[in-house]
C-alpha positions in Angstrom: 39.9 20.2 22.8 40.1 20.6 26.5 37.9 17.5 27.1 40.7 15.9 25.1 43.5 17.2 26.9 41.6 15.5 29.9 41.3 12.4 28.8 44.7 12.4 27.3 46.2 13.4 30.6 43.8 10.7 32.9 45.1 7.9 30.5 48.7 8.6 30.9 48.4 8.7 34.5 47.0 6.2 35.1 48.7 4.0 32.3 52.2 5.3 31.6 53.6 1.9 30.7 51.5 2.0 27.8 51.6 5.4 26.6 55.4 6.0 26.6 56.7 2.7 25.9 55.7 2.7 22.0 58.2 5.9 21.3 61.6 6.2 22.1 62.3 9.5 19.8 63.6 12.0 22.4 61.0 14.8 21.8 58.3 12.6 21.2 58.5 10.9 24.5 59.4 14.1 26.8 56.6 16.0 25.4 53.9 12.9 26.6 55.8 13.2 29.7 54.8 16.9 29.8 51.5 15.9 29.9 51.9 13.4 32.3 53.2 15.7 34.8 50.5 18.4 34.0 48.0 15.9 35.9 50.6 16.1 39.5 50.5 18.6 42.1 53.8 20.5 41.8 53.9 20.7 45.5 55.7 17.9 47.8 55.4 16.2 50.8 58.4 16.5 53.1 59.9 14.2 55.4 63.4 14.6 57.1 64.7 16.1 54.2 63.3 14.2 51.9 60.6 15.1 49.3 58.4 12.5 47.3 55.7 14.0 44.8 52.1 12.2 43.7 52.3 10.2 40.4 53.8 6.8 39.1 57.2 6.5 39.4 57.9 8.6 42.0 59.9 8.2 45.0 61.3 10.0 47.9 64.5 11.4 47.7 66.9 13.8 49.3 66.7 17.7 48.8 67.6 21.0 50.3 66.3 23.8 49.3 67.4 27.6 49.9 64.7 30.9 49.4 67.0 33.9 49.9 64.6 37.1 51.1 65.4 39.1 48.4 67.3 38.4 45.0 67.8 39.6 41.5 69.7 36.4 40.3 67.8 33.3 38.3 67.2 30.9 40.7 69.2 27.3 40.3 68.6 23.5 39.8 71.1 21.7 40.9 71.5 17.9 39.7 74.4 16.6 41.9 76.6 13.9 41.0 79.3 13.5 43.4 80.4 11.5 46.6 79.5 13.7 49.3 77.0 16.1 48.2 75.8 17.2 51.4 79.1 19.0 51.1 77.9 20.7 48.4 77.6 24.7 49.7 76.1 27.2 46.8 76.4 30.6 47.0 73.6 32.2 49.4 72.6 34.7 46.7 69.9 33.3 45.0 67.5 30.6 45.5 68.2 27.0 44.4 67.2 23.4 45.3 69.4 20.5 45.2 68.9 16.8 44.6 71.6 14.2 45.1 71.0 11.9 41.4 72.8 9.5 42.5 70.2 8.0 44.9 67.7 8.7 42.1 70.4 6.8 39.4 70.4 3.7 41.3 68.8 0.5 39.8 69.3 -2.0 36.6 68.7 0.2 33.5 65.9 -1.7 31.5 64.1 -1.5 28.0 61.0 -0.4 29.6 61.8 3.8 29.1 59.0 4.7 32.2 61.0 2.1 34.7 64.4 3.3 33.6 66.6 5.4 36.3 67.3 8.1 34.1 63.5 8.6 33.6 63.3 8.8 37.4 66.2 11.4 37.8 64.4 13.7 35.1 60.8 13.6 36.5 61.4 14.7 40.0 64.0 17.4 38.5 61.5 18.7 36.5 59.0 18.5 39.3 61.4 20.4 41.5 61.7 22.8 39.1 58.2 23.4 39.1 58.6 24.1 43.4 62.0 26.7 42.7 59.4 28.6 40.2 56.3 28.3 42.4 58.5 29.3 45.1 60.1 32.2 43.6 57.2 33.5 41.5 59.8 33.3 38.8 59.2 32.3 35.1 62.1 30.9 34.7 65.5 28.8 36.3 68.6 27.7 35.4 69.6 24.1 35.6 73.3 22.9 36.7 74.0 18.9 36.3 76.7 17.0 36.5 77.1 13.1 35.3 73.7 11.8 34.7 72.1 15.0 36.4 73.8 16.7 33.3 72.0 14.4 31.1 68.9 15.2 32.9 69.8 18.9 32.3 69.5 18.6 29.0 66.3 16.6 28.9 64.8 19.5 31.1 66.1 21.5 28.3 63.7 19.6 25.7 60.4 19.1 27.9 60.2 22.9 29.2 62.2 25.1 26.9 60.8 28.0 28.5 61.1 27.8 32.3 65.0 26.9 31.3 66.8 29.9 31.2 70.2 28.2 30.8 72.0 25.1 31.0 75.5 24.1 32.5 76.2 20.1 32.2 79.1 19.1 33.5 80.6 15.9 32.1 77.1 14.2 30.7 77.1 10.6 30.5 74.7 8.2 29.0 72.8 4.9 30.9 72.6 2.0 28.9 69.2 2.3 27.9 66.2 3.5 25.2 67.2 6.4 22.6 65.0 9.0 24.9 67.6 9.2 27.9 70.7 9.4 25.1 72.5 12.9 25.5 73.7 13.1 22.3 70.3 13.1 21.1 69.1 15.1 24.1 71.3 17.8 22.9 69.2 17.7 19.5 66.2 19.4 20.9 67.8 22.0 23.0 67.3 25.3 22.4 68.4 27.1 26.0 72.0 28.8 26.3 74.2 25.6 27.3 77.6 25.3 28.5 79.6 22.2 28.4 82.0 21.0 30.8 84.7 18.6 30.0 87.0 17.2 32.5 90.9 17.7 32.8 91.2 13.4 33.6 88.3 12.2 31.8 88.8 8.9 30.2 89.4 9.0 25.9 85.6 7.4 25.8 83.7 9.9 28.2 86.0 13.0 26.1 84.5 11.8 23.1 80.9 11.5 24.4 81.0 15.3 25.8 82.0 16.1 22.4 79.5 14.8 20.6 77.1 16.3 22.8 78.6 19.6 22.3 78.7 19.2 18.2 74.7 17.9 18.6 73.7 21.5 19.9 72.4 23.8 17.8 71.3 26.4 20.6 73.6 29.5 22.0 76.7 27.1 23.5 80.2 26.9 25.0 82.3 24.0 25.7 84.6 24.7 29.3 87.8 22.6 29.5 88.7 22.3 33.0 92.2 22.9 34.4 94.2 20.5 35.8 92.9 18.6 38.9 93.0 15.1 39.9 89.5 13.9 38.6 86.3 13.9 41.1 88.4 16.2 43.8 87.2 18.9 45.2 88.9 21.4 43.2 87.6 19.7 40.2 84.1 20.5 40.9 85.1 23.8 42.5 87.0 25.2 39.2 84.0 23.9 37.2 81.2 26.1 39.5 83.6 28.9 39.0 83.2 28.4 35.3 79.7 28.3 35.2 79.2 31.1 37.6 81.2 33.4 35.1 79.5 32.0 31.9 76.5 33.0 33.4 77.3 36.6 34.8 78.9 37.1 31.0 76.4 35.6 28.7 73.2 35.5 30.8 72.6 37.9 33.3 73.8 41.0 30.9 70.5 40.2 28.6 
């Protein structure tokens, strides 16, 4: 069996094309993933602020990451999705890395699941994930997203149900694109606590979608309707990490 494993893991790194392009069921293709990234060091090479990871596919992008001393809180993912996220400024309290999706997001979105951007955003978040664990000598994370990093979230949520110790997706959206990277069917094979955010302005189409992503989850959920604010301001996002920072304390950290 291990000899298997082996060989299983050699071909898919060295051939990902061919191993994931014949499936585009969700679970089916994040688990080969899962074995794909078993065969890459979890640990990065750095570079003014920028981290890139061995493996096909891969590429540098921009990341901070914080290591308080001392902590009792799970430590946090965070897939950002916004203008200016080097505004972004977490709460000191616990340990978290950050990657700016949007950089990861950019590029045509093809037929070809392995060269899609979504695919991209959700290997080096898992990878990341890896580090924030490694890091913390933690078992588990929680993983906050917003946009696409929200539909990442949730795919995080499918590949390693056990190092996710909740979800908070804020406004996922889908790239045109295989079934795989589609949240509604993300949301399918999610079995971590999950909160929803929906967004005071969102457009009649992208309410809809967040719905049906909510109705698709069959784990512990909540769906959090924002207050008023004018859509993508400051005080959007602000009233939404207030929201998931109380979900949290109330459902999470009391277990």
């Amino acid at each position: 069996m291990h000899r298997i494993m082996v060989l299983l893991t050699l071909a898919l790194t060295l051939c990902p094309e061919a191993s994931f392009g014949a499936s585009s069921e969700p679970l089916a293709f994040w688990q080969k993933a899962t074995v794909q990234l078993a065969a890459i060091p979890p640990e990065p090479e750095w570079n003014n602020r920028s981290l890139s990871f061995q493996g096909p596919g891969f590429v540098p992008c921009r990341v901070r990451l914080f290591l308080p001393q001392e902590s009792s809180l799970s430590p946090v993912v965070y897939l950002l999705d916004r203008d200016k996220p080097e505004g972004f400024q977490p709460e000191g309290t616990h340990a978290w890395v950050a990657l700016d999706t949007r950089e990861l997001g950019r590029g045509s979105a093809c037929g070809d699941p392995v060269r899609h951007p979504m695919y991209r955003i959700t290997m080096i978040a898992e990878r990341s994930l890896q580090l924030l664990l490694a890091r913390t000598s933690t078992t588990g994370a929680g993983v906050v997203g917003e946009g696409a990093g929200a539909t990442a979230a949730l795919a995080l949520g499918m590949m390693v149900p056990n190092q996710c110790r909740f979800i908070c997706a804020y406004q996922p959206r889908a790239l045109p694109g295989p079934a795989c990277f589609d949240p509604t069917r993300l949301a399918q094979g999610v079995r971590t606590p999950t909160l929803v955010g929906l967004g005071a302005h969102s457009k009649a189409e992208s309410s809809e979608i967040v719905m049906r992503i909510y109705e698709q989850l069959t784990c512990d959920k909540e769906l959090a309707q924002l207050p008023k604010a004018r859509r993508g301001a400051g005080s959007e996002l602000k009233a939404w990490q207030d929201m998931w920072h109380e979900w949290v304390s109330d459902t999470i950290d009391v277990q």
